[in-house]
C-alpha positions as CSV (number, residue, x, y, z in Angstrom):
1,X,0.0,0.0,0.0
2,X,1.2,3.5,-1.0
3,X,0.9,6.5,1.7
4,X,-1.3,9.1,0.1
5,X,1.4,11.8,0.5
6,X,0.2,15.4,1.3
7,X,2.2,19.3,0.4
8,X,5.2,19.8,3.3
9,X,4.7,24.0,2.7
10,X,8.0,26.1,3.0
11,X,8.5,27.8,6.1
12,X,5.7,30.5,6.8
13,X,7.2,34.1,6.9
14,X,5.2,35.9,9.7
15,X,6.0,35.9,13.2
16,X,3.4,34.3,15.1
17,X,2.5,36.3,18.4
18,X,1.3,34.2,21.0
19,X,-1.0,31.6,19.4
20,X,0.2,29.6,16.0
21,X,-2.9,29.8,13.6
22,X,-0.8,28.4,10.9
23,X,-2.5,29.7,7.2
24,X,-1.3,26.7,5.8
25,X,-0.7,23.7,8.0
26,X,-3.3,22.1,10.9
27,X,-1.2,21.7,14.1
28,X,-1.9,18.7,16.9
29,X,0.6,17.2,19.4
30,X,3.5,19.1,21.1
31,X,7.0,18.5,22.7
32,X,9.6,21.2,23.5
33,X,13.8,21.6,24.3
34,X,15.1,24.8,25.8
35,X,18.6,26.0,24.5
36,X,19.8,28.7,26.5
37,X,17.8,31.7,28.7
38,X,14.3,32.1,26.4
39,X,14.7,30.0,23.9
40,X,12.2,27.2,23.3
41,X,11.5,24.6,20.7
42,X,8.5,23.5,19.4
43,X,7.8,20.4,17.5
44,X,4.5,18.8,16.4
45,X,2.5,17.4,13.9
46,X,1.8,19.0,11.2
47,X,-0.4,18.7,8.0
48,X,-1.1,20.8,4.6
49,X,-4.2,22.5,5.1
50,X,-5.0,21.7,0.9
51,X,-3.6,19.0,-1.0
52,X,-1.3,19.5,-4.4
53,X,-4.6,20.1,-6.5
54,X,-5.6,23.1,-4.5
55,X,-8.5,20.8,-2.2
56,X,-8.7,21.3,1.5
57,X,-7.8,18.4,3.5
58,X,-9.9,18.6,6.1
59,X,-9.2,17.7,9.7
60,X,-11.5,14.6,10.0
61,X,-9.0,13.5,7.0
62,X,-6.0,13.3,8.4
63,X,-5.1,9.9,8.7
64,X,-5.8,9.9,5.2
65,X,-2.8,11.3,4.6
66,X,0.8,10.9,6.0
67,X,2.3,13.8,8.4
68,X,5.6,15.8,9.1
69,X,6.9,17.0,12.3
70,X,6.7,20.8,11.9
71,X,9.9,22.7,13.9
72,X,9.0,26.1,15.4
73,X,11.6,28.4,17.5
74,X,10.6,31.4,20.3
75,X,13.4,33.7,21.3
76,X,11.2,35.1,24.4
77,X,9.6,31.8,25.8
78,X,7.0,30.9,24.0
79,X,5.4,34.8,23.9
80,X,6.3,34.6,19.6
81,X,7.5,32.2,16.9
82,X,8.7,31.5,14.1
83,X,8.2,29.0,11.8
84,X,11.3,26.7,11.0
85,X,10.2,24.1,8.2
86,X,9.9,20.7,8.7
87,X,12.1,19.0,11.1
88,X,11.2,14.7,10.8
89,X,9.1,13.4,7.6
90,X,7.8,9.9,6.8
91,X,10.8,7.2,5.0
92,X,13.8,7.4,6.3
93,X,14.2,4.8,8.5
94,X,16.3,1.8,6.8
95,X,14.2,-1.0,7.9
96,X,11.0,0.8,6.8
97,X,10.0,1.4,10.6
98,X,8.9,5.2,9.4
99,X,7.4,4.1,5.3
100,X,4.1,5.2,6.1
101,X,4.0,8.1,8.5
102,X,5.6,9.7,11.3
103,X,3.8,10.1,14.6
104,X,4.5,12.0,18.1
105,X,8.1,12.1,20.0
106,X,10.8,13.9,21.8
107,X,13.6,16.2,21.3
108,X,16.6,15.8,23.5
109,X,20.6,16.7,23.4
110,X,23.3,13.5,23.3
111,X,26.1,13.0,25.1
112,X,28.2,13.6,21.6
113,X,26.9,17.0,21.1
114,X,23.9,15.7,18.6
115,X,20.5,16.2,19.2
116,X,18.3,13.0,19.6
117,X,14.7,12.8,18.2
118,X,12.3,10.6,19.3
119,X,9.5,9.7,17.2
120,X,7.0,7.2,16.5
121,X,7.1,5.5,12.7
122,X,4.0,3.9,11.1
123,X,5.0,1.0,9.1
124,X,3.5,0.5,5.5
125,X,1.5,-2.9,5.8
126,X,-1.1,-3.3,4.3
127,X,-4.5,-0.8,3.5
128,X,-6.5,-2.5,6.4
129,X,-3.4,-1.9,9.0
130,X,-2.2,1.5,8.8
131,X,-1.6,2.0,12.3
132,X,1.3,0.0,13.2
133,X,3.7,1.9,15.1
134,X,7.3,1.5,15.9
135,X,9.8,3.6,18.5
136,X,12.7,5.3,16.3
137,X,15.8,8.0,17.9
138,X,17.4,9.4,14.9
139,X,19.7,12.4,15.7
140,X,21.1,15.5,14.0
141,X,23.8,18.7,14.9
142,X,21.1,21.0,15.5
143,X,17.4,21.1,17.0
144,X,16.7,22.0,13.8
145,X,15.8,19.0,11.8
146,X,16.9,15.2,12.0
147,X,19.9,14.7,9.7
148,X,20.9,11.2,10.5
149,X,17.7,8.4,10.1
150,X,17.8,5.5,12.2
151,X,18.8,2.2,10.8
152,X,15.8,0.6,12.7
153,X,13.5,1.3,15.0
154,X,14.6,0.4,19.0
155,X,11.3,-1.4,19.7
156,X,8.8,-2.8,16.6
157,X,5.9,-5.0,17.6
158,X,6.2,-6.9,14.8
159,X,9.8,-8.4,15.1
160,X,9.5,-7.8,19.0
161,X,6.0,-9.2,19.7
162,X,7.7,-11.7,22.3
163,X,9.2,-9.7,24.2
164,X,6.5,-7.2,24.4
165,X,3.6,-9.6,25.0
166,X,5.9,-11.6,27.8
167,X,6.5,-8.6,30.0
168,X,2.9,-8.2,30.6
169,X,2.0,-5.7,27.4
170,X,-0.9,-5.4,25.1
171,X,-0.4,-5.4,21.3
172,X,-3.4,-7.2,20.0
173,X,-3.4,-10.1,17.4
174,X,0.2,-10.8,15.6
175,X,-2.0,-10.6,12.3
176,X,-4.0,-8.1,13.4
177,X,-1.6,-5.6,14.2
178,X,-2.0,-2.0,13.4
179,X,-6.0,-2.5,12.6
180,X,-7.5,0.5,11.3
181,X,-10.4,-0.8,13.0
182,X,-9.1,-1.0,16.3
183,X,-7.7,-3.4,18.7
184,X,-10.8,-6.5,19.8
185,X,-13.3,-3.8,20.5
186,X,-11.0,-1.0,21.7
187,X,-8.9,2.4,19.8
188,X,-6.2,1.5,18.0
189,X,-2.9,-0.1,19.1
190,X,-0.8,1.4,21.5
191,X,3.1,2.3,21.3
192,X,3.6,5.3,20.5
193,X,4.4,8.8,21.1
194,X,8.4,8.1,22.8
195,X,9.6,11.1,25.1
196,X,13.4,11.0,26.1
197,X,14.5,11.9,29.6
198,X,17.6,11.3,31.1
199,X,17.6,10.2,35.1
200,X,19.6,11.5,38.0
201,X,22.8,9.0,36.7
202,X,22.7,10.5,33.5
203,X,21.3,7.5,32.0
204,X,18.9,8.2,29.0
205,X,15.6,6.7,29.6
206,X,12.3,6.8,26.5
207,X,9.0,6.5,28.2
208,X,5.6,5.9,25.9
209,X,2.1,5.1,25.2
210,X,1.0,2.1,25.9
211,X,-1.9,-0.5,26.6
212,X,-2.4,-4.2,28.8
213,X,-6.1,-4.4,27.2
214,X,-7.8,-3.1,24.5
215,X,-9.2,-0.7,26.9
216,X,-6.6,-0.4,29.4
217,X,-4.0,2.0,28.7
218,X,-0.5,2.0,30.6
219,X,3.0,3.5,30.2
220,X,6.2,1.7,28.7
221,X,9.7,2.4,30.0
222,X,13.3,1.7,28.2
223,X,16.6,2.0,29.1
224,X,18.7,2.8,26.0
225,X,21.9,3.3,25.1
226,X,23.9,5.6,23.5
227,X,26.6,4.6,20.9
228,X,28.6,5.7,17.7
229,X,25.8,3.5,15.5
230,X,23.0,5.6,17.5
231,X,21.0,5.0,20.0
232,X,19.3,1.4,21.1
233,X,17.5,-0.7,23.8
234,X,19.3,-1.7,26.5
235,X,16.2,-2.9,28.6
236,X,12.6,-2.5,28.1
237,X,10.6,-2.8,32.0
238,X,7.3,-4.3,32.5
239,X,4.3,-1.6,32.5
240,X,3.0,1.2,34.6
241,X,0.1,1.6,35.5
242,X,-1.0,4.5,36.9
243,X,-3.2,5.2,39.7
244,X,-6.4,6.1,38.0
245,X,-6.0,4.6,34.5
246,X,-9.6,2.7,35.0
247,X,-10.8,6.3,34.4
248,X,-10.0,6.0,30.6
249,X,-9.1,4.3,27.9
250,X,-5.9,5.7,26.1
251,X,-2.4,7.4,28.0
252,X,-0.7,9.7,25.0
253,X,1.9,12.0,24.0
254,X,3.3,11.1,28.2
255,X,6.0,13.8,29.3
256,X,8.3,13.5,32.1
257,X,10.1,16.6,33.8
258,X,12.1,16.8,37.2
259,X,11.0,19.6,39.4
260,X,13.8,21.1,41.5
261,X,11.8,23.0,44.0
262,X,10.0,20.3,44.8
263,X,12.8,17.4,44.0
264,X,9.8,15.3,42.2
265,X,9.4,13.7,39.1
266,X,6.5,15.0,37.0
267,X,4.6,12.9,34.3
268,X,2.2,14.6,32.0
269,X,-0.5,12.7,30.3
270,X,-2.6,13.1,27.0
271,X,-5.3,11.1,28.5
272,X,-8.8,10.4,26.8
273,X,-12.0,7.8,27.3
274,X,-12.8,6.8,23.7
275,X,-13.8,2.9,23.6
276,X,-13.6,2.3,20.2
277,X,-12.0,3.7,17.5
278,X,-15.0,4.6,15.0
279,X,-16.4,6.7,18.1
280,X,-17.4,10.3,17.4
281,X,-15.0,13.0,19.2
282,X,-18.2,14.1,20.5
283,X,-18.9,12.0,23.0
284,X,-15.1,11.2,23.9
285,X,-14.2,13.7,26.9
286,X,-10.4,14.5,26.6
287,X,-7.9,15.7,29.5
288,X,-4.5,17.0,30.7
289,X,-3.6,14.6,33.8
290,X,-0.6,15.4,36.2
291,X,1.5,12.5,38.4
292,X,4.0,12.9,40.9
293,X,7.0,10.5,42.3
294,X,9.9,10.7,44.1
295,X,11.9,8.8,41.5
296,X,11.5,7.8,37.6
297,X,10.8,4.1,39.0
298,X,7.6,5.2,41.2
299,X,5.6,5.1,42.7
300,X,3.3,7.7,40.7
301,X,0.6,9.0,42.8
302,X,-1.8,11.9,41.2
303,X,-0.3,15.5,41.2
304,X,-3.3,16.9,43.3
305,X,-5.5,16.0,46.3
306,X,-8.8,15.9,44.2
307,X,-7.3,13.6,41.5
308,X,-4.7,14.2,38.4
309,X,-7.3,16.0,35.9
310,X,-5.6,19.4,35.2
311,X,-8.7,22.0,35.2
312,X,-8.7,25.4,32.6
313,X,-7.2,23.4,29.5
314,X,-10.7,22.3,27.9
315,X,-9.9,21.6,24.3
316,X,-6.4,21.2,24.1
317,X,-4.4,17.5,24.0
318,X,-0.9,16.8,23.6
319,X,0.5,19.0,25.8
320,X,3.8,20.1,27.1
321,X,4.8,22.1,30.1
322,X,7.2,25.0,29.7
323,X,7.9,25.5,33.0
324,X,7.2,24.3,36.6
325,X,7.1,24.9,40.2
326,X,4.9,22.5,42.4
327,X,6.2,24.4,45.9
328,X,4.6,27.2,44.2
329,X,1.4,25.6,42.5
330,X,2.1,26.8,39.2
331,X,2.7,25.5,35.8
332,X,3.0,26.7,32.4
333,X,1.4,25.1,29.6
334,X,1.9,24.6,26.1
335,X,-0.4,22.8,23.9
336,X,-2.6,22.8,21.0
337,X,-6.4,22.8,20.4
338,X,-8.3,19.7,18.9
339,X,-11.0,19.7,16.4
340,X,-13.7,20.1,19.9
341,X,-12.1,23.7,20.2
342,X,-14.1,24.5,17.1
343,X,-13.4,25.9,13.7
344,X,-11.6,28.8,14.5
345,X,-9.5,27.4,16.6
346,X,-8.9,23.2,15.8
347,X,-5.6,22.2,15.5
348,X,-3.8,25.6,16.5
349,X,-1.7,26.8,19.5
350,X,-3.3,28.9,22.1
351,X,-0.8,31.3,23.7
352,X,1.2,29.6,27.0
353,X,-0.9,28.8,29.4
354,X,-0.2,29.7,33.3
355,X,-2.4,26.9,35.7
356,X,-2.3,27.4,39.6
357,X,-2.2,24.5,40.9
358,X,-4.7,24.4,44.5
359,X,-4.1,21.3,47.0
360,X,-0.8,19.7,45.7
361,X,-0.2,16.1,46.7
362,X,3.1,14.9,48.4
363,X,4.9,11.8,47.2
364,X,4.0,8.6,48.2
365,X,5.6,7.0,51.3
């Protein structure tokens, strides 16, 4: 099956002041790297807003389609931008982990000097299986743009289905994998969306989107390694669960960030009920949900007294934080809109986002 390939526009010329309403591109999915005092990077997904014959491609199309991950750069912390081209696009991956599209990850520097991104390849299998995912780190001298394409992806269901399924995982039948349709009754398959983070030793750690039931979402953890070939798995751990996954259906786009003040680990959430994959986005309810633990092997206990649901970010998925104080109760929030938000504002970023943060929980004993 060929990918029905969509317009990668050149770099939009104006400045964008506070929110990204992009003329030509729909924007979904976030993940950010500081490098140095106000500057911030943006990545996400990204598709042409009209395909090469002049049609729109509208938003409830876009799996039609295959993506880029669009690079965007802010000298003043988030308060502008400016557009920097595409940074990742479906293909490059030598054992054809990426041949059919590119999906969510993570920017993060190496210890060479290289930048590592993160991302989650679709392979090309067949028309009824276009979901089947795959966890690639490619790298490149700059945030700008992944130069060097990994050889293969670190972790593939399909040549690691084993190991996976042994540790405890959900992946859905080995024929079945990557279902348009859905996994037995439930969304799509799960792994996905890898965000790099390196622990207290140093160590470089990728954390994603996961499930262990068709409707029971968890979190995966690696340990990787980083070598002259690039980076691969050194250990994959069994899953987390976190404390009030029976509350939905799907964990995504997962970020993890240290917080000094209060010497915790924080772990952001995409989170979302839908039970089946041909489910309207109407009646699927979709949230922001903060965890807390003293190290990056839990225990993760939800961020607040009255749960982990993150109130005053209706409409808006795939989140990042840009900064964070839980001593203080306050976050920052970046993140864009989904198709709920309505027409004017689906699949665009909303300026940073400040959230006060009432009744913090401590760390589990």
């Amino acid at each position: 099956m060929s990918r029905r390939t969509a317009p990668i526009p050149d770099p939009c010329e104006l400045s964008f002041s506070g929110d990204i309403r992009h003329p030509d591109l729909w924007l979904w999915d976030s993940w950010t790297i500081q490098s140095g005092e106000g500057h911030l990077h943006l990545y996400c997904l990204a598709l042409s807003r009209t395909d090469f014959d002049g049609s729109a491609i509208l938003p409830p199309q876009r799996n039609d389609h295959s993506f880029h991950i669009r690079h965007f750069r802010s000298a003043d912390n988030g308060l502008s931008w400016r557009d920097q081209g595409v940074a990742i696009q479906p293909g490059g991956a030598s054992d054809g982990a990426d041949a059919f599209n590119v999906w969510s990850g993570s920017v993060i520097m190496g210890k060479t000097g290289q930048t590592l991104f993160g991302y989650t390849g679709v392979r090309n299998i067949s028309p009824a299986r276009t979901f089947l995912q795959t966890i690639c780190v490619g790298a490149g001298p700059t945030p700008d743009a992944m130069t060097t394409v990994p050889a293969a992806s670190i972790s593939c269901p399909l040549r690691d289905y084993d190991q996976i399924t042994r540790l405890g995982f959900y992946l859905g039948p080995l024929d079945r994998l990557g279902d348009r349709a859905g996994e037995e009754g439930g969304p799509i398959m799960a792994w996905r969306d890898p965000f790099l983070v390196r622990d207290h030793n140093d160590e470089l750690n990728a954390f994603w989107s996961a499930k262990i039931g068709p409707t029971r979402p968890a979190i995966a953890r690696a340990r990787l390694t980083e070598g002259p070939a690039g980076v691969s798995m050194t250990e994959l751990l069994p899953p987390i669960e976190l404390p009030d996954a029976a509350e939905y259906t799907q964990s995504e786009v997962p970020k993890l960030y240290h917080d000094k003040a209060s010497d915790l680990w924080l772990l952001l959430v995409s989170a979302c009920n839908r039970q089946y994959e041909g489910q309207p986005d109407s009646e699927v309810e979709f949230q922001q949900r903060l965890y807390t633990s003293a190290s990056l092997d839990g225990q993760w206990e939800s961020a607040l007294v009255s749960g982990s649901v993150l109130t005053g970010l209706d409409g808006m998925f795939g989140c990042s934080l840009v900064d964070h104080d839980l001593v203080a109760g306050t976050l920052s929030v970046l993140g864009p809109f989904t198709e709920q938000a309505g027409p004017e504002k689906q699949l665009s970023f909303p300026p940073v986002r400040n959230v006060s943060l009432t009744s913090v929980s401590g760390p589990a004993a």
